[in-house]
Every structure is written in structure tokens, then in C-alpha cells.
Biopython code that builds the backbone (N, CA, C, O; Angstrom):
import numpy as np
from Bio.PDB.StructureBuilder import StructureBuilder

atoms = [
    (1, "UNK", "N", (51.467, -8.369, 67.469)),
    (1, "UNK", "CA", (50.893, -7.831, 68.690)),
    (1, "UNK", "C", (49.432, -8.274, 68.787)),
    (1, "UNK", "O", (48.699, -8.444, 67.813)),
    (2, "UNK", "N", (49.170, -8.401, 69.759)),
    (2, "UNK", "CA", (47.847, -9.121, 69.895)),
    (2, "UNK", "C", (46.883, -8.064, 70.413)),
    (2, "UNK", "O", (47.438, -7.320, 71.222)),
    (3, "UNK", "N", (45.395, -7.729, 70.149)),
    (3, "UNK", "CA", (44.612, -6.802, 70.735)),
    (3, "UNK", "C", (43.781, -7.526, 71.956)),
    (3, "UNK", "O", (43.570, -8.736, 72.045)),
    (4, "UNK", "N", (43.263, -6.278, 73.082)),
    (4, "UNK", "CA", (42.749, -7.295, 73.890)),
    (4, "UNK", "C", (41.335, -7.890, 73.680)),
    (4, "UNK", "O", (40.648, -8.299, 74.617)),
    (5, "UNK", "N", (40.949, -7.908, 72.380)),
    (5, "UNK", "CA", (40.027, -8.767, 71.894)),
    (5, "UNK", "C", (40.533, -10.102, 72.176)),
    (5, "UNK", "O", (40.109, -10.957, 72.954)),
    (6, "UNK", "N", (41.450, -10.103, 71.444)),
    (6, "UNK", "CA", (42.091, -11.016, 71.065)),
    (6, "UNK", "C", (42.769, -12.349, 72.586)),
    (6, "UNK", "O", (42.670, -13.575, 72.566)),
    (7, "UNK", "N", (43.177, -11.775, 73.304)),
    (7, "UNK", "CA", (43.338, -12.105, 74.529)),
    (7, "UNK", "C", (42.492, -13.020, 75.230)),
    (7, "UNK", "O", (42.724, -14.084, 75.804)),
    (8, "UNK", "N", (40.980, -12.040, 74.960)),
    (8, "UNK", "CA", (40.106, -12.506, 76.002)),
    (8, "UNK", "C", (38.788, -13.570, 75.596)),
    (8, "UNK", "O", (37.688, -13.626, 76.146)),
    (9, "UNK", "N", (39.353, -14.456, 74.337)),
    (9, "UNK", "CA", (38.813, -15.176, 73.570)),
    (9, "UNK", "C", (38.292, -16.016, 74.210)),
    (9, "UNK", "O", (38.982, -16.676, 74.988)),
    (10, "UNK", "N", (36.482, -16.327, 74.042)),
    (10, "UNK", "CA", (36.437, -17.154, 75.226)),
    (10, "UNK", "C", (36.357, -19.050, 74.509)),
    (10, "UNK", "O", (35.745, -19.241, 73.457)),
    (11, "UNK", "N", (36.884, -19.966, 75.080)),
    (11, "UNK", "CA", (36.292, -21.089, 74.033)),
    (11, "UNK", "C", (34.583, -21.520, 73.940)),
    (11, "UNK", "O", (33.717, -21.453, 74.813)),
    (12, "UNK", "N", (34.534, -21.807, 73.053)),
    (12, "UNK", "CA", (33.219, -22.190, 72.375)),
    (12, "UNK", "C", (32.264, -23.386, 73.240)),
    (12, "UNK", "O", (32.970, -24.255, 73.752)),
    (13, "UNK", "N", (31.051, -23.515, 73.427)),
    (13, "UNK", "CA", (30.497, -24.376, 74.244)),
    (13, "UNK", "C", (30.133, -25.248, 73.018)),
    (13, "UNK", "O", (29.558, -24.938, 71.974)),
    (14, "UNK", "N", (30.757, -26.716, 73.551)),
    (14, "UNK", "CA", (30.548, -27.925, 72.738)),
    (14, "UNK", "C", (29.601, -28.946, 72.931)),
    (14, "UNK", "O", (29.328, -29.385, 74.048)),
    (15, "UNK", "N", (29.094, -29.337, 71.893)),
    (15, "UNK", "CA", (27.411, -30.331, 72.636)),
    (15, "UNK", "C", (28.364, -31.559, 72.257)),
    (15, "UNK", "O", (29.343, -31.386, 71.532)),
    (16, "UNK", "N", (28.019, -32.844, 72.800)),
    (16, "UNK", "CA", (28.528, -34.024, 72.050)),
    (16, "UNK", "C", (27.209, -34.820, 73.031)),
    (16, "UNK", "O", (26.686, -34.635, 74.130)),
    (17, "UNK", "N", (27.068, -35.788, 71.882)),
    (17, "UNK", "CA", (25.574, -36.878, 72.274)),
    (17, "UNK", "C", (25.248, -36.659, 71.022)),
    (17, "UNK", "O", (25.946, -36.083, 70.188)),
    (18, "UNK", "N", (23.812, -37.274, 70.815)),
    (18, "UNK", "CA", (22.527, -37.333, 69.820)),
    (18, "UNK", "C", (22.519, -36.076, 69.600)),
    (18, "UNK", "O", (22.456, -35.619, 70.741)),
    (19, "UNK", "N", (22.547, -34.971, 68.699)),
    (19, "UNK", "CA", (21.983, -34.028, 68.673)),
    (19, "UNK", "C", (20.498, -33.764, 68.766)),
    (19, "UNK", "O", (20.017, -32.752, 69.275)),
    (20, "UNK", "N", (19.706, -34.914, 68.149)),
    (20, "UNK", "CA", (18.481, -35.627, 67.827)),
    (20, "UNK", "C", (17.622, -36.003, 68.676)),
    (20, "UNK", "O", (16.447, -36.340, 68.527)),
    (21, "UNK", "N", (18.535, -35.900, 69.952)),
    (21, "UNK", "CA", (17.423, -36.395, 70.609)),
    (21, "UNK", "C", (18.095, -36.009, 72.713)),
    (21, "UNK", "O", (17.550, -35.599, 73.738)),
    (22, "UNK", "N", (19.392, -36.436, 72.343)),
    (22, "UNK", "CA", (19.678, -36.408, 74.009)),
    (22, "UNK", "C", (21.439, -35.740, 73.983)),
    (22, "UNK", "O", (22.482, -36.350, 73.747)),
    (23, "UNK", "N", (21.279, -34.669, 74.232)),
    (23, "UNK", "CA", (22.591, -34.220, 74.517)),
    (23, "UNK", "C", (23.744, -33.481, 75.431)),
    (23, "UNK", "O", (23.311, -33.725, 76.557)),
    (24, "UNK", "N", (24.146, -33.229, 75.494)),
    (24, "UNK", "CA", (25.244, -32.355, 76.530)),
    (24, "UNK", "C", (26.204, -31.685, 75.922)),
    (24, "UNK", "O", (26.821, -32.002, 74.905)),
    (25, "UNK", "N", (26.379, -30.047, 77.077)),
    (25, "UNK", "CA", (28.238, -29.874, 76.706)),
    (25, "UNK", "C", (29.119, -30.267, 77.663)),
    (25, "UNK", "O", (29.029, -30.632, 78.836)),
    (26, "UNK", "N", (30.107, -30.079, 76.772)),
    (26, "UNK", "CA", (31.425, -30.059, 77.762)),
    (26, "UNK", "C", (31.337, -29.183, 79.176)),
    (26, "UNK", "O", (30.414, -28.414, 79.444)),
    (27, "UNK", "N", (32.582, -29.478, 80.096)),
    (27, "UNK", "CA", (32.149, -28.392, 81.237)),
    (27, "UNK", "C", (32.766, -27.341, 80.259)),
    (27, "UNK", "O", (33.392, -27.456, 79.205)),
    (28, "UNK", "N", (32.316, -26.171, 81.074)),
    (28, "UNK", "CA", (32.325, -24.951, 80.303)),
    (28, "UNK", "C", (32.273, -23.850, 81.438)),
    (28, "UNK", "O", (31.182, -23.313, 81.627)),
    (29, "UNK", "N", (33.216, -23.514, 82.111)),
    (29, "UNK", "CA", (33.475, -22.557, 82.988)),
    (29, "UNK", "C", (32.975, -23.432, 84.384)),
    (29, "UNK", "O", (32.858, -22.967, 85.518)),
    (30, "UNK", "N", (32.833, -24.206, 84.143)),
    (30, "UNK", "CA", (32.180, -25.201, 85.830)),
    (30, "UNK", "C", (31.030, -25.391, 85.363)),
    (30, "UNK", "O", (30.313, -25.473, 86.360)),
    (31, "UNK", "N", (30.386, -25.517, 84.436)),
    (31, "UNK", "CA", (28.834, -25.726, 84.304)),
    (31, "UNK", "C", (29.066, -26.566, 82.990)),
    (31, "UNK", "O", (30.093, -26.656, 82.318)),
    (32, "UNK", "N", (27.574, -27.282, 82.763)),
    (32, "UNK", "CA", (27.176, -28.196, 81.984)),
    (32, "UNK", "C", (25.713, -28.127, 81.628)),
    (32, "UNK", "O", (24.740, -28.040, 82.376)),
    (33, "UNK", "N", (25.806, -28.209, 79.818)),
    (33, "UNK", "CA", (24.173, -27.765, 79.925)),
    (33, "UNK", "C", (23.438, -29.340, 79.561)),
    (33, "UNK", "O", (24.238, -30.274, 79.605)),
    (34, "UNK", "N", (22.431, -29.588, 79.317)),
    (34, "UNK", "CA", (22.175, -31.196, 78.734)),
    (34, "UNK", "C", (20.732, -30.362, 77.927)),
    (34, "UNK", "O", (20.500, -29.155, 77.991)),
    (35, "UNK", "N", (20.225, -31.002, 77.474)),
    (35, "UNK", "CA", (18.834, -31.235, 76.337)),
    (35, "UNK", "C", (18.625, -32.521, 75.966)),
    (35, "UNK", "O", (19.384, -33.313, 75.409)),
    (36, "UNK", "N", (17.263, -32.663, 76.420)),
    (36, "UNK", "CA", (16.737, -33.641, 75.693)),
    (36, "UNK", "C", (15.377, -33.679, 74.974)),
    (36, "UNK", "O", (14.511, -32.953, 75.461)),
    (37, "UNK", "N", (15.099, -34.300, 74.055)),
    (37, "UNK", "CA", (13.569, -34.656, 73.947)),
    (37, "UNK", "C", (13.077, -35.309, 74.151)),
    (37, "UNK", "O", (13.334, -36.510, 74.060)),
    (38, "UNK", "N", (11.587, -34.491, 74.740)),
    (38, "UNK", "CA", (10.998, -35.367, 75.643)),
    (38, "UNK", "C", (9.738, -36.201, 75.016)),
    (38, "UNK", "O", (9.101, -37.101, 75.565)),
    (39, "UNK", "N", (9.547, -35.605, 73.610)),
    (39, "UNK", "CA", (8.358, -36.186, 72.796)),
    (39, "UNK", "C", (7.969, -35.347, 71.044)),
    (39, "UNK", "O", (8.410, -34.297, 70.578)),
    (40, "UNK", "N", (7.098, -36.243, 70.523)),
    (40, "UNK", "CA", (7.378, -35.972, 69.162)),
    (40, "UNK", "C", (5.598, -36.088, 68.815)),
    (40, "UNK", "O", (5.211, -37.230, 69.060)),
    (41, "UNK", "N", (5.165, -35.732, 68.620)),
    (41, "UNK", "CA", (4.105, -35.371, 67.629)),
    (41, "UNK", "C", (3.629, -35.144, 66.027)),
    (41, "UNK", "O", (4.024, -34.085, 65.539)),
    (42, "UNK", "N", (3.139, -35.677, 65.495)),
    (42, "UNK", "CA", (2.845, -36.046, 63.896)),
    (42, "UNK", "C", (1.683, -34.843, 64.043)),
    (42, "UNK", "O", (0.767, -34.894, 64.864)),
    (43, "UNK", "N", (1.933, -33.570, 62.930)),
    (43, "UNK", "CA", (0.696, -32.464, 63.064)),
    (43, "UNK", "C", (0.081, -32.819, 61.690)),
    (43, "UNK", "O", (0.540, -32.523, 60.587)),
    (44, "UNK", "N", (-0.945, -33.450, 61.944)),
    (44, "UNK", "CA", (-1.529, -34.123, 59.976)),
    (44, "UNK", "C", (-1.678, -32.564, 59.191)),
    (44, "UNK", "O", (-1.931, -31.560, 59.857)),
    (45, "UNK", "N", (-1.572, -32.539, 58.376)),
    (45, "UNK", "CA", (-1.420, -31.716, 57.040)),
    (45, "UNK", "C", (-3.114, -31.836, 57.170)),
    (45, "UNK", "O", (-3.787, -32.708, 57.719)),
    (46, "UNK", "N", (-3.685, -30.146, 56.167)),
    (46, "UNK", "CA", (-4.764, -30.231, 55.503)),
    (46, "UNK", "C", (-4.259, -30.089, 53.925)),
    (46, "UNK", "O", (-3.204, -30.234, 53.306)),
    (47, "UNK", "N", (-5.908, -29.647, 53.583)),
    (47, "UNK", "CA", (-5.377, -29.662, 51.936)),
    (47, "UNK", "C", (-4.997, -28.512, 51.743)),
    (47, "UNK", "O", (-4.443, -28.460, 50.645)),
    (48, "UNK", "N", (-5.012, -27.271, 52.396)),
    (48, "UNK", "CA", (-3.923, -26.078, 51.895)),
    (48, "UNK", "C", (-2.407, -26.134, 52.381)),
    (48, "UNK", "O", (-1.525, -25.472, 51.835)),
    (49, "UNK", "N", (-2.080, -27.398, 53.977)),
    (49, "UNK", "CA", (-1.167, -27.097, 54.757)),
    (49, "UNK", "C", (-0.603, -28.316, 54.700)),
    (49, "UNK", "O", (-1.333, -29.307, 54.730)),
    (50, "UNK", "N", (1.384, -28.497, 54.569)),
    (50, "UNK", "CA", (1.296, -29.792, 54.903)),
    (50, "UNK", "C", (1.268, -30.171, 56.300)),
    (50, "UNK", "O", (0.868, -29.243, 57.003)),
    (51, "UNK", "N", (1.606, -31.400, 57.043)),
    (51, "UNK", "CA", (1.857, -31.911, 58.293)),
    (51, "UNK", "C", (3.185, -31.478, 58.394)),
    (51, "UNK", "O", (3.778, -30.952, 57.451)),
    (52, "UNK", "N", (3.797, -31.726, 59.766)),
    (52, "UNK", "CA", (5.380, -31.378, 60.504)),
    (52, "UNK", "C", (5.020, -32.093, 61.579)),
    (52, "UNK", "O", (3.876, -32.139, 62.031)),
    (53, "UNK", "N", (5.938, -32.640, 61.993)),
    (53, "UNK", "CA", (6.472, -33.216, 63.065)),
    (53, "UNK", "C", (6.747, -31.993, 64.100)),
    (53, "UNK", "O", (7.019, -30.829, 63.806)),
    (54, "UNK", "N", (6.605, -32.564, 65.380)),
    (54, "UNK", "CA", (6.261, -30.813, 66.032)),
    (54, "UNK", "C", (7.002, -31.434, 67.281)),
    (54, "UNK", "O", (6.414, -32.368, 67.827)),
    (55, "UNK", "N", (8.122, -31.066, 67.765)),
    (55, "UNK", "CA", (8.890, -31.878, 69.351)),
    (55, "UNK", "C", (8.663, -30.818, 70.539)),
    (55, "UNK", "O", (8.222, -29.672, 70.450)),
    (56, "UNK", "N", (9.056, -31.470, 71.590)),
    (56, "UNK", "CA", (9.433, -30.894, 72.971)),
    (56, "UNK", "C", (10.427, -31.206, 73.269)),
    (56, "UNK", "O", (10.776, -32.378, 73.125)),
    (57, "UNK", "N", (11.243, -30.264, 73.792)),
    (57, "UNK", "CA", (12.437, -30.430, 74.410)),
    (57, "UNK", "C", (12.178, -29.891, 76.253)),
    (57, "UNK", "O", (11.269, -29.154, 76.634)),
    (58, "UNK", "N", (13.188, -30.474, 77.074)),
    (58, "UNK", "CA", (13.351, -30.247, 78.231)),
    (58, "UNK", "C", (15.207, -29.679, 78.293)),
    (58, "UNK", "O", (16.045, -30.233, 77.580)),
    (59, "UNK", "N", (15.433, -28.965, 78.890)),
    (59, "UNK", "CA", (16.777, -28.867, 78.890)),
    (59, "UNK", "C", (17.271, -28.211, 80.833)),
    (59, "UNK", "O", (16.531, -28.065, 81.806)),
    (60, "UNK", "N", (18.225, -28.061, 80.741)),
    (60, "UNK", "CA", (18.989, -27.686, 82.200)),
    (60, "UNK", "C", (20.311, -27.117, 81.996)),
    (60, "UNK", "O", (20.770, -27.116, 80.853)),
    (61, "UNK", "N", (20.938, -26.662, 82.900)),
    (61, "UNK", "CA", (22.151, -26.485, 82.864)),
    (61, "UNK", "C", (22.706, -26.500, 84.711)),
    (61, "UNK", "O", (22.484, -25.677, 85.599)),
    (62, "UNK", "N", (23.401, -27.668, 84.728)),
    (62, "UNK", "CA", (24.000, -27.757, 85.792)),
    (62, "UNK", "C", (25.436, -27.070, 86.453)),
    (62, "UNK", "O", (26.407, -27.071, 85.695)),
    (63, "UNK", "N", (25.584, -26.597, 87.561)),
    (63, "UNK", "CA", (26.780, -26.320, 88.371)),
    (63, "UNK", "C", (27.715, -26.695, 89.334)),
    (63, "UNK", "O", (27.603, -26.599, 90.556)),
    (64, "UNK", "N", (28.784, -27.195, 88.586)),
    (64, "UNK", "CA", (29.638, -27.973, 89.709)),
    (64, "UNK", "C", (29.031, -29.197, 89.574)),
    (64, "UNK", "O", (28.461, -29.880, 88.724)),
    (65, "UNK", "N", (29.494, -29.232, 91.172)),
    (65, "UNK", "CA", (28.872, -31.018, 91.330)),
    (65, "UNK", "C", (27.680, -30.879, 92.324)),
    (65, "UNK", "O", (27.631, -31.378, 93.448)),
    (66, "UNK", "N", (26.730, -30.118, 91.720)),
    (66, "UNK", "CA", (25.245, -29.735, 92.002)),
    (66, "UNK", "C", (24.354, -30.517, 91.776)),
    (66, "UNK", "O", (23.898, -29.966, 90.774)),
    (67, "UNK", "N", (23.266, -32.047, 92.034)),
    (67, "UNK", "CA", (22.756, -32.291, 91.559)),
    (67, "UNK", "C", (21.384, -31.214, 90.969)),
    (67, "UNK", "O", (20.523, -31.285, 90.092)),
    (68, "UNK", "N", (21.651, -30.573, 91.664)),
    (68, "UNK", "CA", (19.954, -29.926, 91.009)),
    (68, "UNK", "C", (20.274, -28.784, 90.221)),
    (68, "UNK", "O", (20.937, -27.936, 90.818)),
    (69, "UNK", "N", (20.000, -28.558, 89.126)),
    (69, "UNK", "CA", (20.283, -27.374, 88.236)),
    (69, "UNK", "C", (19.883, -26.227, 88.386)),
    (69, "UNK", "O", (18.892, -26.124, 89.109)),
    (70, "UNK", "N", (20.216, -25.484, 88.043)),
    (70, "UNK", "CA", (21.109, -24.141, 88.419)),
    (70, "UNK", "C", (20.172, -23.176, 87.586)),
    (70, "UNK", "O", (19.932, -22.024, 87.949)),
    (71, "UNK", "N", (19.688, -23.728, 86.485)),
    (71, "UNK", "CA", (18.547, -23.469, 85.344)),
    (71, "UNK", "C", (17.915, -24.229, 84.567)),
    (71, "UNK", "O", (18.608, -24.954, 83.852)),
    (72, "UNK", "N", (16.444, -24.319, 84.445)),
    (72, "UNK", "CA", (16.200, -25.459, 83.306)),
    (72, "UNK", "C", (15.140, -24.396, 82.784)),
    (72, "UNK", "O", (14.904, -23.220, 83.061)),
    (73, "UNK", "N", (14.586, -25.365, 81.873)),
    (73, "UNK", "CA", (13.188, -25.156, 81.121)),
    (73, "UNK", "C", (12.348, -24.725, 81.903)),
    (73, "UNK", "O", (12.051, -23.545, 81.718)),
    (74, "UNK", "N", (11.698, -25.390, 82.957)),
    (74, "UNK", "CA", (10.525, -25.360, 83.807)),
    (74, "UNK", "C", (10.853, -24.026, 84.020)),
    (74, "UNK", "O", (9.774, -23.456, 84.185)),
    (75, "UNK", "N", (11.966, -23.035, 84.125)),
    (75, "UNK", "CA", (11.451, -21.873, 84.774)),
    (75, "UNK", "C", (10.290, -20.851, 83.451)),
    (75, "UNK", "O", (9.366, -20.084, 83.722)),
    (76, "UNK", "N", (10.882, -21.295, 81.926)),
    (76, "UNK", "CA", (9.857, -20.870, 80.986)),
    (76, "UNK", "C", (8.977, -21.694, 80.632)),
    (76, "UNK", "O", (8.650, -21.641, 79.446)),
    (77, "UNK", "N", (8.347, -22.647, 81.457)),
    (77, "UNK", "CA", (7.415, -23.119, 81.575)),
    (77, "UNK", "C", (7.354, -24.178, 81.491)),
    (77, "UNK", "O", (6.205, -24.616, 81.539)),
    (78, "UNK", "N", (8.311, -25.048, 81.348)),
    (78, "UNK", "CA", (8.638, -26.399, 81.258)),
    (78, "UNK", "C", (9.321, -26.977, 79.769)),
    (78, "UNK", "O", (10.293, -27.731, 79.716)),
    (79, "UNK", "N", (8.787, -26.590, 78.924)),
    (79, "UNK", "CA", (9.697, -27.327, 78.075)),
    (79, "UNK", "C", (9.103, -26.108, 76.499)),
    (79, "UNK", "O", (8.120, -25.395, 76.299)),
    (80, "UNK", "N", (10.774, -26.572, 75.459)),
    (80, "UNK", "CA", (10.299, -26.131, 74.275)),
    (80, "UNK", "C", (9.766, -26.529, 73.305)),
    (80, "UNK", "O", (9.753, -27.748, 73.476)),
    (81, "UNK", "N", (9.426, -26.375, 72.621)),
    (81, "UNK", "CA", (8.666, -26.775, 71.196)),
    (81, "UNK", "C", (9.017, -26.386, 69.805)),
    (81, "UNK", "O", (9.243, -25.214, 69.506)),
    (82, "UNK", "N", (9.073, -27.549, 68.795)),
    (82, "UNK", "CA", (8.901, -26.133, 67.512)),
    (82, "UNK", "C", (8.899, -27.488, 66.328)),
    (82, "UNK", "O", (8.512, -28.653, 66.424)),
    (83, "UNK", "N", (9.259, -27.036, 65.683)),
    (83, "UNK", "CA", (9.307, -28.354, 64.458)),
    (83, "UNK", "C", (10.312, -29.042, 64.773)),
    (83, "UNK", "O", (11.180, -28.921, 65.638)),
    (84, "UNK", "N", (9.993, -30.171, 63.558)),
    (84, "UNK", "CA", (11.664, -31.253, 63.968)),
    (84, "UNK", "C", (12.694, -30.558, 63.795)),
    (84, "UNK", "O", (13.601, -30.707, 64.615)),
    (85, "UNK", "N", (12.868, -29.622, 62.722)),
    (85, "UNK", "CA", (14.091, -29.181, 61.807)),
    (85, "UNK", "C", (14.485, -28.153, 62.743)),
    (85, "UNK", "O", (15.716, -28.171, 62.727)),
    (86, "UNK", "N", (14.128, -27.352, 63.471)),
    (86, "UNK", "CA", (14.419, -26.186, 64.204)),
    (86, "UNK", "C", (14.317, -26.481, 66.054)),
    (86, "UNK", "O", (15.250, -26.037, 66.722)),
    (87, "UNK", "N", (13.286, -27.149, 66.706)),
    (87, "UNK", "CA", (13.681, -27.571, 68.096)),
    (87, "UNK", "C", (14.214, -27.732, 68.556)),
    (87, "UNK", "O", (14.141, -27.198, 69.663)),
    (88, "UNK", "N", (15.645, -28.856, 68.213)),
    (88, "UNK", "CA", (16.990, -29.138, 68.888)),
    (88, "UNK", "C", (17.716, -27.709, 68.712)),
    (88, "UNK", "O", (17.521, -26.927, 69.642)),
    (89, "UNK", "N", (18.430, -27.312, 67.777)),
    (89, "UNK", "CA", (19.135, -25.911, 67.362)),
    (89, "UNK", "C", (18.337, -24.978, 68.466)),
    (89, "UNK", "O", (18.914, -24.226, 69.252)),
    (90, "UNK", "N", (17.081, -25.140, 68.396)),
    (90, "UNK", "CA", (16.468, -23.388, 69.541)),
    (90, "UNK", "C", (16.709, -23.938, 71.077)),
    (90, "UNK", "O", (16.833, -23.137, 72.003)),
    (91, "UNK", "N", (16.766, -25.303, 71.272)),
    (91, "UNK", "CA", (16.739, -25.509, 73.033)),
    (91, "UNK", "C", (18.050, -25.269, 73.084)),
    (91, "UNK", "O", (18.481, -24.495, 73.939)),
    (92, "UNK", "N", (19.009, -25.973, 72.061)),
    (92, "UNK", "CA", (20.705, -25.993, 72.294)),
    (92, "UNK", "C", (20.919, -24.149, 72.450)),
    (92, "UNK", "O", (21.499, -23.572, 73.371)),
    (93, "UNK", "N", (20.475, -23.730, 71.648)),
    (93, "UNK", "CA", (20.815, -22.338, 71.704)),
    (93, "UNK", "C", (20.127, -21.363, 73.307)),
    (93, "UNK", "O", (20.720, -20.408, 73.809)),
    (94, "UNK", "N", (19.117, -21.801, 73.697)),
    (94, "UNK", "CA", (18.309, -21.233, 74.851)),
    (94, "UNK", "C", (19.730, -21.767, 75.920)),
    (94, "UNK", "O", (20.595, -21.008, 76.357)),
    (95, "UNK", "N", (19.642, -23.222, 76.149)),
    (95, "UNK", "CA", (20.780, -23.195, 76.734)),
    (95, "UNK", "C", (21.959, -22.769, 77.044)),
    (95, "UNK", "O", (22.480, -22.818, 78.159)),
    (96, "UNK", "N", (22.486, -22.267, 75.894)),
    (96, "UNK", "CA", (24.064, -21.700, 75.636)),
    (96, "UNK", "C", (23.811, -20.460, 76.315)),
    (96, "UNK", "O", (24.538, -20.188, 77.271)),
    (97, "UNK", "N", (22.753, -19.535, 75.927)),
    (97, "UNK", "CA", (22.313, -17.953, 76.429)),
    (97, "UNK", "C", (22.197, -18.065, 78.017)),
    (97, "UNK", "O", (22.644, -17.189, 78.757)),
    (98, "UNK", "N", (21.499, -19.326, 78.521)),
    (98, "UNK", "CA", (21.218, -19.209, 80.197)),
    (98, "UNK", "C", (22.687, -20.100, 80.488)),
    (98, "UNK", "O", (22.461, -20.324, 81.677)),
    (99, "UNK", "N", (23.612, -20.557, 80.316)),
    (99, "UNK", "CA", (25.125, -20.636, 80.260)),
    (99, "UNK", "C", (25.798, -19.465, 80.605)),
    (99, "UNK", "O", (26.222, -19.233, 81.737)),
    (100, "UNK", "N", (25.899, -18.747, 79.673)),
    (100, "UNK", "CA", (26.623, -17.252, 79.147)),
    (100, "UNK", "C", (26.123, -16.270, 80.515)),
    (100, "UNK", "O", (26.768, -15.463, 81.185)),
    (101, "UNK", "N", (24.861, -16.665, 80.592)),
    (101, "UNK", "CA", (24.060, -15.474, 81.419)),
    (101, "UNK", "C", (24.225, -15.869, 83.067)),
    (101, "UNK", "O", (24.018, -15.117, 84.019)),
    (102, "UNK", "N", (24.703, -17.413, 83.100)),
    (102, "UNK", "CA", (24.833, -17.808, 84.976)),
    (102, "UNK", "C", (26.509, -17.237, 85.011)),
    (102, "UNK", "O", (26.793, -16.797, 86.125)),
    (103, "UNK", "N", (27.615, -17.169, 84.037)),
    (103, "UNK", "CA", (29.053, -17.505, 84.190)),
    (103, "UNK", "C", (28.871, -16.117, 83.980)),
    (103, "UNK", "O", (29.803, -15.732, 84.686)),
    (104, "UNK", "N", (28.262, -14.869, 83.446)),
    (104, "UNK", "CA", (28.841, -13.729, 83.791)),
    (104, "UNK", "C", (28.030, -13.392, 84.939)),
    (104, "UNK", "O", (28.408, -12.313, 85.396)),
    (105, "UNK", "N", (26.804, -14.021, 85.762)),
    (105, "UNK", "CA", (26.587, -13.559, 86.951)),
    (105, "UNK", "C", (27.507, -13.965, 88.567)),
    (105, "UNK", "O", (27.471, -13.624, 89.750)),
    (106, "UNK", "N", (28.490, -15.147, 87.428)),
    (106, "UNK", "CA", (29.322, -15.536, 88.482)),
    (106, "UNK", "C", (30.319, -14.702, 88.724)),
    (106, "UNK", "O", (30.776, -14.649, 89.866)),
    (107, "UNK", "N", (30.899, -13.808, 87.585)),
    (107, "UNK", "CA", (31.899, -12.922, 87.185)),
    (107, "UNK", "C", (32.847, -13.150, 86.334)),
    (107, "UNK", "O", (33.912, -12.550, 86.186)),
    (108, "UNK", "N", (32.322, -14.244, 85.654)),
    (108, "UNK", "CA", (33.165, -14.967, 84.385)),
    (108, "UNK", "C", (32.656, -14.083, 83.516)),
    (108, "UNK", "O", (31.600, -13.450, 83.534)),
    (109, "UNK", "N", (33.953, -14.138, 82.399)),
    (109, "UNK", "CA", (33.885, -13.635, 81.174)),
    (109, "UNK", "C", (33.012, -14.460, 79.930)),
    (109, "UNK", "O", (33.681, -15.284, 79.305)),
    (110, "UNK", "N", (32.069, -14.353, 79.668)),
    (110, "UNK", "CA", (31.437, -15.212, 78.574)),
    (110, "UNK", "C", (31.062, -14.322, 77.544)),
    (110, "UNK", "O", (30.521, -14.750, 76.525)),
]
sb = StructureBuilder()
sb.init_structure("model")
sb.init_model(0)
sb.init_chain("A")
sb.init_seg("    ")
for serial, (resi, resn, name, xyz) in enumerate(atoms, 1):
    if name == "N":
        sb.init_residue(resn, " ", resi, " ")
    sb.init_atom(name, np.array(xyz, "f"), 0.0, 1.0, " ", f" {name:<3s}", serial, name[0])
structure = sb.get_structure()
């Protein structure tokens, strides 16, 4: 017997591209999110601190066959930031949340 957890399973939003640098998901309830980076920065180390590489990302998420997106970055101010190791993972993830957050204002289940 199945519970209606179980039922109302939603599938998973999939990136495929560069993770690294330029990517997209699948459609995903009629929408599509993309990320990219838009630039990379060398932060020199002192002698107590080392250096990191420090990026920006730009991202969107499109609807339908909308050219103009539906949500991007620019509405939190244009773009994200953070180290190399963590930037891609936080824009991919900002994305997925403003995804989740347009498809249940549509009345989708996310």
C-alpha cells in the first residue's frame, strides 16, 4: 500500500552543462533554471590568511517559451558570490528555491 507521501513524489530538478562554470536544468514543471559565471577573482593571501579564488555567478529561471525570465539574480542584486568551492552549489541551490517557489505560486506541487 502506498502512503500519500508516497504518491505525491515530486521528481528531482536536474542541472546538466559545466557545473563550473555554465549550466542548466531540465524543464521542470514548465520552467528552466540556467547559472552561469560571470567572473573569477584571485583574493591574494596575507601572512595570517591564505588567498581564495572568490566568483560571481548570474543565474535565471525561465517560463515556458518566455524569453525573459520569470526570476533572476538582478532581483537580489544582480549576481552571487562566494568562493570557488561553494559559489556554483549556492547559485544552483538559490535557483532550485526560486523554482520550487514560482511552481507552487503557479499551484504546482513542489
Amino acid at each position: 500500500m502506498t502512503t500519500p507521501a508516497e504518491t505525491r513524489q515530486v521528481p528531482p530538478i536536474v542541472w546538466t552543462g559545466d557545473l563550473a562554470d555554465d549550466c542548466t536544468t531540465g524543464p521542470w514543471h514548465g520552467l528552466v533554471g540556467r547559472a552561469e559565471r560571470t567572473g573569477e577573482d584571485l583574493v591574494r593571501g596575507t601572512r595570517d590568511a591564505p588567498g581564495y579564488t572568490f566568483e560571481t555567478w548570474w543565474a535565471c529561471v525561465y517560463a515556458g517559451d518566455d524569453p525573459n525570465p520569470a526570476w533572476s539574480t538582478n532581483e537580489l542584486g544582480g549576481i552571487i558570490g562566494g568562493t570557488a568551492e561553494t559559489a556554483g552549489g549556492r547559485v544552483r541551490e538559490i535557483v532550485e528555491h526560486a523554482m520550487k517557489a514560482i511552481a507552487f505560486d503557479r499551484g504546482l506541487r513542489a
